[in-house]
N, CA, C and O atoms as a MOPAC input file, in Angstrom:
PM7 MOZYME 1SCF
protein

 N     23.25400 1   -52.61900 1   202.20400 1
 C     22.81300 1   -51.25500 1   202.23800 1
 C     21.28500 1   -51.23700 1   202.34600 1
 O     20.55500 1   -51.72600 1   201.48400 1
 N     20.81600 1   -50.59000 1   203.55300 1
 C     19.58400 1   -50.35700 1   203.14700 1
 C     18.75500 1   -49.04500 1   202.53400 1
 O     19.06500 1   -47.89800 1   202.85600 1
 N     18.14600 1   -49.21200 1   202.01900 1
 C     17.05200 1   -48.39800 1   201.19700 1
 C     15.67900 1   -48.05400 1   202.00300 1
 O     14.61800 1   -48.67600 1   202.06500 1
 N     16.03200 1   -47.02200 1   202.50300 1
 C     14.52300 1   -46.89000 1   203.58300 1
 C     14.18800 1   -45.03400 1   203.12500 1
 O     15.00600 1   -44.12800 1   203.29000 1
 N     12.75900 1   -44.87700 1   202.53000 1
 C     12.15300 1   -43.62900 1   202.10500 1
 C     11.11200 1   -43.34300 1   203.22200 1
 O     10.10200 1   -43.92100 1   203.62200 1
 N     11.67500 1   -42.38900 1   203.50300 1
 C     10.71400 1   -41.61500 1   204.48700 1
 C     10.24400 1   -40.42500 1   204.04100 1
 O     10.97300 1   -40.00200 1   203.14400 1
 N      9.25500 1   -39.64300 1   204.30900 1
 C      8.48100 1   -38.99100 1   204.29900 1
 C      8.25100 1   -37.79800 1   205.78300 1
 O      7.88600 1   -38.34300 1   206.82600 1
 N      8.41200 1   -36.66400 1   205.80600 1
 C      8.70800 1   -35.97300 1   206.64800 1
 C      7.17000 1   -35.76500 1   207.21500 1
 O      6.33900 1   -35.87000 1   206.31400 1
 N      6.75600 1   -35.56100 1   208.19700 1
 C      5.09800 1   -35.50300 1   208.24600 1
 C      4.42400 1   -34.08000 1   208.95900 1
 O      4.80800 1   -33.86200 1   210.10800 1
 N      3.75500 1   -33.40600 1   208.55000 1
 C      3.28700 1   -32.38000 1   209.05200 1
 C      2.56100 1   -32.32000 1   210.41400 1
 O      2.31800 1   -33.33500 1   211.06700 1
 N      2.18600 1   -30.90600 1   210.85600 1
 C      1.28900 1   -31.27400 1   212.11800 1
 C     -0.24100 1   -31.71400 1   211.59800 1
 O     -0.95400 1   -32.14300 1   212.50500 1
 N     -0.88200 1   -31.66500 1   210.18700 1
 C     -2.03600 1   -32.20700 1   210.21400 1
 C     -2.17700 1   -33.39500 1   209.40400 1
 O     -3.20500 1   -34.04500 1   209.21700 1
 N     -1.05700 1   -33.59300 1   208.96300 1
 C     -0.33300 1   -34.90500 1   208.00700 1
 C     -1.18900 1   -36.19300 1   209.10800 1
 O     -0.67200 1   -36.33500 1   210.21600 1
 N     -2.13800 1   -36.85900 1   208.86300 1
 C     -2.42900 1   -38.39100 1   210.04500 1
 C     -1.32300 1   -39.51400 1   209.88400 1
 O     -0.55300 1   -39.82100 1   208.97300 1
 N     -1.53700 1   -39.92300 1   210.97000 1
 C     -0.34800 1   -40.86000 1   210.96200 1
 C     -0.30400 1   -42.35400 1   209.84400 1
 O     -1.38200 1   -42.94200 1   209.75900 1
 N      0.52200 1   -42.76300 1   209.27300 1
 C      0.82400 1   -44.02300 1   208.59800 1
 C     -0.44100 1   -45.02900 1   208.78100 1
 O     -0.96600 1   -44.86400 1   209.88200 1
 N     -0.76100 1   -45.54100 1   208.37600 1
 C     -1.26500 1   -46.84700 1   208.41900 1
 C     -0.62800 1   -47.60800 1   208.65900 1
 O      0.31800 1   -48.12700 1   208.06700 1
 N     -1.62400 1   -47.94900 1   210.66400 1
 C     -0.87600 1   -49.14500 1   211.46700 1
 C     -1.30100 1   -50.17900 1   211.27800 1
 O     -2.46900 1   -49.98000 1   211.61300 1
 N     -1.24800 1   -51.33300 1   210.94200 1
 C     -1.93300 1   -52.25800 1   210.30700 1
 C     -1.80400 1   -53.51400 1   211.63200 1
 O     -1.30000 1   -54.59100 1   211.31400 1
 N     -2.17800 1   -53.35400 1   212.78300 1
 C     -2.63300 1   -54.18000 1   214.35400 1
 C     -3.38100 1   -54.08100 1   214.67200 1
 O     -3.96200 1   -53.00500 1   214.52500 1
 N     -4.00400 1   -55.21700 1   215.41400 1
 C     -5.42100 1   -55.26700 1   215.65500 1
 C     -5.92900 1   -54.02400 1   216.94500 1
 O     -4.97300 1   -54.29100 1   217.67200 1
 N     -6.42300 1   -53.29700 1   217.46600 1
 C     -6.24400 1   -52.55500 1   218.45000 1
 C     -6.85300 1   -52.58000 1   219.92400 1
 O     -6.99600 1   -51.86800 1   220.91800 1
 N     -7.13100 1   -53.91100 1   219.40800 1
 C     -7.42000 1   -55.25400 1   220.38000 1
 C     -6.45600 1   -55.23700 1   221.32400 1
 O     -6.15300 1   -54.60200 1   222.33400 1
 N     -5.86900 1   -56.62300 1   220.31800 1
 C     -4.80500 1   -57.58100 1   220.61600 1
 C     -3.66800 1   -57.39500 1   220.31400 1
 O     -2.74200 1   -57.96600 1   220.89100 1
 N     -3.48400 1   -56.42500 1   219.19200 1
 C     -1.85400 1   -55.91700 1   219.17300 1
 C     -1.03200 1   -56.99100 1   217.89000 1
 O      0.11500 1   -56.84900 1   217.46600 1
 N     -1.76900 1   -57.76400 1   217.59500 1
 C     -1.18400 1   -58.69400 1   216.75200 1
 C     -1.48500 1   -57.79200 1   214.74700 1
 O     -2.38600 1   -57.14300 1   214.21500 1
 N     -0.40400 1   -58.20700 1   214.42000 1
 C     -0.38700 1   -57.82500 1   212.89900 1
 C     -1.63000 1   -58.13000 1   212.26600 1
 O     -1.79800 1   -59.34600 1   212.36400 1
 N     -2.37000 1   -57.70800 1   211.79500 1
 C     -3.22700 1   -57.98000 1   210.21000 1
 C     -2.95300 1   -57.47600 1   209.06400 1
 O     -3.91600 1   -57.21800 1   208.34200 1
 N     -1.41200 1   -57.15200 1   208.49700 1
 C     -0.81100 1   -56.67300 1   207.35700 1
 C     -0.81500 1   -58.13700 1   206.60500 1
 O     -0.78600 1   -59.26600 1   207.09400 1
 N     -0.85900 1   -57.71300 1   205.27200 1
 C     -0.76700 1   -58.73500 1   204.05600 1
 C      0.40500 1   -59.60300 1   204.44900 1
 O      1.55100 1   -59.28800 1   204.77200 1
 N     -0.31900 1   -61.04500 1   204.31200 1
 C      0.78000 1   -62.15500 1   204.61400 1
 C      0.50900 1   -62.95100 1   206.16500 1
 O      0.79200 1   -64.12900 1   206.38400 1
 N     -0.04800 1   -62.08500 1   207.06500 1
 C     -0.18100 1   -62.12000 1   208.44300 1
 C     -0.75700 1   -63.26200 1   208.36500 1
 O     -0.12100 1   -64.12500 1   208.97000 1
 N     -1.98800 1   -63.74800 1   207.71900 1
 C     -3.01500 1   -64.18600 1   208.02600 1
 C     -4.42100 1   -64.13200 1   208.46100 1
 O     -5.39400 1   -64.88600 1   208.45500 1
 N     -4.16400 1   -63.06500 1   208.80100 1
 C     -4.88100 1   -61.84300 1   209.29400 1
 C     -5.77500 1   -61.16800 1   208.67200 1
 O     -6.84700 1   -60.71900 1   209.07700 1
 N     -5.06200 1   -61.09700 1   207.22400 1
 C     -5.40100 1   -59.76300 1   206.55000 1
 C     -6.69400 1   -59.89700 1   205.51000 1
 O     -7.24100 1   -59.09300 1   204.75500 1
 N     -6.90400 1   -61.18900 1   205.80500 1
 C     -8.75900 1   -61.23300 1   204.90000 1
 C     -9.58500 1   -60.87700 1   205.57300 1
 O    -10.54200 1   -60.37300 1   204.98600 1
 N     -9.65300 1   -60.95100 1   207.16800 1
 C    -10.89300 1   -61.03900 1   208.04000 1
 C    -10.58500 1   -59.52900 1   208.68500 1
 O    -11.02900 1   -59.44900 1   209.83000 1
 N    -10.17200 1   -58.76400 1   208.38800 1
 C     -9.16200 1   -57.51700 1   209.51100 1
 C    -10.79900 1   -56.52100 1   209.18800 1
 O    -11.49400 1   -56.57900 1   208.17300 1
 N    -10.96500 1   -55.90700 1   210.09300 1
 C    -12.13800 1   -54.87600 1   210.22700 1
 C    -11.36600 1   -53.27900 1   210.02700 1
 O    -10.18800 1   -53.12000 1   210.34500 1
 N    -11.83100 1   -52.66400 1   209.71700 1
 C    -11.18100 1   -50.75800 1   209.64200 1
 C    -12.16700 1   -50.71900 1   210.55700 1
 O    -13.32300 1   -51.13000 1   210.45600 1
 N    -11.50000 1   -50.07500 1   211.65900 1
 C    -12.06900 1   -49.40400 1   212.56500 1
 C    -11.82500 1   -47.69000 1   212.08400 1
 O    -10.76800 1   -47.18900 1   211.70000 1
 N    -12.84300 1   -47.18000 1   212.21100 1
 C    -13.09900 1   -45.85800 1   211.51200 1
 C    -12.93600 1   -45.25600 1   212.83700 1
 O    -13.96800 1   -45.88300 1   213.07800 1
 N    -12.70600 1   -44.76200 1   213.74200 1
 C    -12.79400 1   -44.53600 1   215.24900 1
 C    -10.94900 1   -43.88400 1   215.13300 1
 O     -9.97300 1   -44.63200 1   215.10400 1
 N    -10.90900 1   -42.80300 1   215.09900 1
 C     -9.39500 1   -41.74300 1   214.44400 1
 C     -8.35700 1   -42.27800 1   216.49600 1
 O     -8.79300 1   -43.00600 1   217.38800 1
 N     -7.58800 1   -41.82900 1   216.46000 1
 C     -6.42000 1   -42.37300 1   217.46900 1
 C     -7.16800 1   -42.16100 1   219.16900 1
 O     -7.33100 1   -42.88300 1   220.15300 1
 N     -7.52700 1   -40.47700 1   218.72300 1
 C     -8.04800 1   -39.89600 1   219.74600 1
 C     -9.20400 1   -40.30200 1   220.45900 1
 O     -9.48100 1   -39.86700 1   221.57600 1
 N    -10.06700 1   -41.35300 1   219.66500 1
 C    -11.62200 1   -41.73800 1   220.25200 1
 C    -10.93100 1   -42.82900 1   220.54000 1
 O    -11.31200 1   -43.07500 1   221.68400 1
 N     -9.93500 1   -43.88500 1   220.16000 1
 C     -9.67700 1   -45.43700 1   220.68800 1
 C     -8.76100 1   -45.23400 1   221.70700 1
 O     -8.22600 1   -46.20300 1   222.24500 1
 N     -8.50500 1   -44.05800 1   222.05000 1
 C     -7.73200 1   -43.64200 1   223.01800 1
 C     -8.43200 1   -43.65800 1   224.94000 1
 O     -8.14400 1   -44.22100 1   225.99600 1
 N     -9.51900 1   -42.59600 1   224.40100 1
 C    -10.70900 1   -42.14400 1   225.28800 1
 C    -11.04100 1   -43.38400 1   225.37800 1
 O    -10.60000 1   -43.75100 1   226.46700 1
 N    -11.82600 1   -44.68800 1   224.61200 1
 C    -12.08900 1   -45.65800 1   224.54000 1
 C    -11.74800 1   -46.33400 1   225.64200 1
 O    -12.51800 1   -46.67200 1   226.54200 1
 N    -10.17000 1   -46.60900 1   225.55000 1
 C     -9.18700 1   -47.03800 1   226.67300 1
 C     -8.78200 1   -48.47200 1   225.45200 1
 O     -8.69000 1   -49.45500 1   226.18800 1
 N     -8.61100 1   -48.77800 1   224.47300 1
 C     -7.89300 1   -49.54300 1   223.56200 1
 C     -6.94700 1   -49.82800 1   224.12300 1
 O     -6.35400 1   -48.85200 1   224.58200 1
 N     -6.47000 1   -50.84000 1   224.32700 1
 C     -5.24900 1   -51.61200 1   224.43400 1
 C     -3.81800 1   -50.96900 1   223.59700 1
 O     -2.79300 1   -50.52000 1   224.10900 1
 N     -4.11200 1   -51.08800 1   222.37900 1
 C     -3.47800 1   -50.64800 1   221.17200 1
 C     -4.57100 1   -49.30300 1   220.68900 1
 O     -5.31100 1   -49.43300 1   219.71400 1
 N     -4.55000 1   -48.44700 1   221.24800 1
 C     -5.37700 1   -47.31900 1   220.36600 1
 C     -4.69100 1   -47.09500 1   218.65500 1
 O     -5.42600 1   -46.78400 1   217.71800 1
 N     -2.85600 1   -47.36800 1   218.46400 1
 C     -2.30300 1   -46.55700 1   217.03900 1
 C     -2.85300 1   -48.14500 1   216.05800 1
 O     -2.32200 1   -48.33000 1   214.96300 1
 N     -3.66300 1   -48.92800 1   216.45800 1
 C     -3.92800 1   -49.86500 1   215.32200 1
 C     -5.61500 1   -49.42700 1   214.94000 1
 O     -6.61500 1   -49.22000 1   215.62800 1
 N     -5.32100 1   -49.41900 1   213.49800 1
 C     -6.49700 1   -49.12400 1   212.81000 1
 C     -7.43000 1   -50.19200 1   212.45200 1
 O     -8.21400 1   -50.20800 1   211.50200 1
 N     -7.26400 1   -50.94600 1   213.21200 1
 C     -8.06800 1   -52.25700 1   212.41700 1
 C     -8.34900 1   -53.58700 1   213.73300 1
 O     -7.54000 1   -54.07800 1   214.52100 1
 N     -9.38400 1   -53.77800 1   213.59500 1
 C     -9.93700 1   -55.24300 1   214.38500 1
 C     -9.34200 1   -56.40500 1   214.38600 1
 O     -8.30800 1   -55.81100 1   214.69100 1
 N     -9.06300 1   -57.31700 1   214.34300 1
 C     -8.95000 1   -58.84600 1   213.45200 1
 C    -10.00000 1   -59.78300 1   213.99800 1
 O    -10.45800 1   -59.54300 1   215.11500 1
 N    -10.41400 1   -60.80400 1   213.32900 1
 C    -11.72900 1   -62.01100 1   213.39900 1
 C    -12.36500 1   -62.12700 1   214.55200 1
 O    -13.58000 1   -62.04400 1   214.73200 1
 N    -11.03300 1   -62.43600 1   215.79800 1
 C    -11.03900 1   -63.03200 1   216.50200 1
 C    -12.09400 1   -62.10600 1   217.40700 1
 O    -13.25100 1   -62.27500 1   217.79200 1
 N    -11.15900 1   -61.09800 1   217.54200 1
 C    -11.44400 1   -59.31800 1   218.80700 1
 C    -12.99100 1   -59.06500 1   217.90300 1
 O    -13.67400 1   -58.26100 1   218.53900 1
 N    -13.28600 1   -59.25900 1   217.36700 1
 C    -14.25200 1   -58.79700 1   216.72600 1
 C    -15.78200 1   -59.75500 1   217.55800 1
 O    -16.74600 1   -59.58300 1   218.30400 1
 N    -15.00900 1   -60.87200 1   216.67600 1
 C    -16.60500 1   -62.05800 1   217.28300 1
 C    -16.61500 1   -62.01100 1   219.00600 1
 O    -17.55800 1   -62.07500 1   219.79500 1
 N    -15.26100 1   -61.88000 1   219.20700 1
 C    -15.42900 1   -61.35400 1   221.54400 1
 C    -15.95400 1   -60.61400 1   221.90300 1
 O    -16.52400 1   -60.64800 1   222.99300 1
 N    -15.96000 1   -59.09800 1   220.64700 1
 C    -16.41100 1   -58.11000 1   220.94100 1
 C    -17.99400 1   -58.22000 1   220.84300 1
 O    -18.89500 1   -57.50000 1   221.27200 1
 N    -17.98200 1   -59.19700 1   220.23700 1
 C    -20.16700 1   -59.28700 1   219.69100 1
 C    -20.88100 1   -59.78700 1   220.40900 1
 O    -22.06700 1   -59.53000 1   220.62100 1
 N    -20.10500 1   -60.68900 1   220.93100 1
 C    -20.50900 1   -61.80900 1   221.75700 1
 C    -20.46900 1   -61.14000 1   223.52100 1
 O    -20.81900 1   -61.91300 1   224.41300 1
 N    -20.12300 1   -60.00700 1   223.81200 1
 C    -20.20600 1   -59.12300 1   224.83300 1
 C    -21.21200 1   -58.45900 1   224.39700 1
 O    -22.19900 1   -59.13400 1   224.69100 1
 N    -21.60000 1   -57.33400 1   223.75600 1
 C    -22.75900 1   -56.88100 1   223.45700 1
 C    -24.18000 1   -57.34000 1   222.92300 1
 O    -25.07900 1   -56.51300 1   222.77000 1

């Protein structure tokens, strides 16, 4: 049996915390490996969108996308 709680979400309700890089698309949730070096990208769906993000619904960088990203600018 599973046990799954959901939460109904409003129209100004923001979405869940996606925990992928919005890079690369790869997990940085606890356990990943990921999840010491992971950046919050503060940048809401709609600007990583415009952006042109790969993954715009991930809230977060990881190590890797980060030092590529520095190393371009």
């Amino acid at each position: 049996m599973q046990n799954v709680n959901r939460m109904s979400k409003t129209k100004n309700q923001s979405k869940s915390n996606v925990e992928i890089c919005n890079e690369c698309g790869r997990d940085v949730s606890f356990g990943s490996g990921l999840f010491i070096n992971r950046i919050v990208d503060l940048d809401d769906y709609k600007i990583r969108k415009m952006m042109n993000k790969p993954f715009p619904e991930g809230e977060y960088i990881c190590r890797e996308c980060d030092e590529k990203l520095n190393k371009i600018s």
